[in-house]
N, C-alpha and C positions, 0 to 999 in steps of 0.2 A: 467523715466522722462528725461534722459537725450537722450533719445532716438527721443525722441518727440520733446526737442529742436535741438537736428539737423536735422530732418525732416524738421520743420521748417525754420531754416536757410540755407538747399537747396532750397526750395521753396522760398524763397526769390532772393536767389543769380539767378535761372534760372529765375523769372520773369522778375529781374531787365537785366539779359542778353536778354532777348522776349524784354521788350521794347528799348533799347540802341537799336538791330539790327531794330527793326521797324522803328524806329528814321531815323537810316542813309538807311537804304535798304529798304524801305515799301514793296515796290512789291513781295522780298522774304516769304514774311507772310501775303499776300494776301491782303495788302492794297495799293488802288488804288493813287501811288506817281504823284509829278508833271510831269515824264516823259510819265507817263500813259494816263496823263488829256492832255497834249501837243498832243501826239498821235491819242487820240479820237477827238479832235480837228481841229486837220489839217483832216483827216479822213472825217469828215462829213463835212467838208469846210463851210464857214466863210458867204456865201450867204444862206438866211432861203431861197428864191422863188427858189435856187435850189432844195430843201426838196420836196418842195409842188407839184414840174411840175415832180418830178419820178414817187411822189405817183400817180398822175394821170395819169401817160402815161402807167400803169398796166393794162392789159386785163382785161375785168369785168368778171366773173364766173356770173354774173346773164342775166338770159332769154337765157338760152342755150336748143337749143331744145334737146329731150331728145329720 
């Protein structure tokens, strides 16, 4: 029995240290923090008709003679 309660109360203490570091470090534990979303952000730039004129200026693969 008393075995089981400190099982328990390590599994407690390492969860509570999982979330404390998610808290202050997301990205170390694989969740996407504000510097992440800032990142992606600037990355795909701030105008959407820049999106749309890349997509279309792609070579088409169809009606390629064969």
């Amino acid at each position: 029995m008393e075995m089981a309660f400190a099982l328990m109360i390590f599994f407690i203490l390492i969860t509570a240290v999982f979330v404390i570091i998610a808290l202050v470090f997301p990205e170390w534990v694989g969740i996407t923090g504000k510097k992440a979303l800032e990142i992606q952000k600037h990355q795909s730039g701030d105008d959407e008709s820049k999106d749309s004129s890349t997509a279309s200026s792609a070579p088409s693969t169809e009606n390629k003679p064969r």
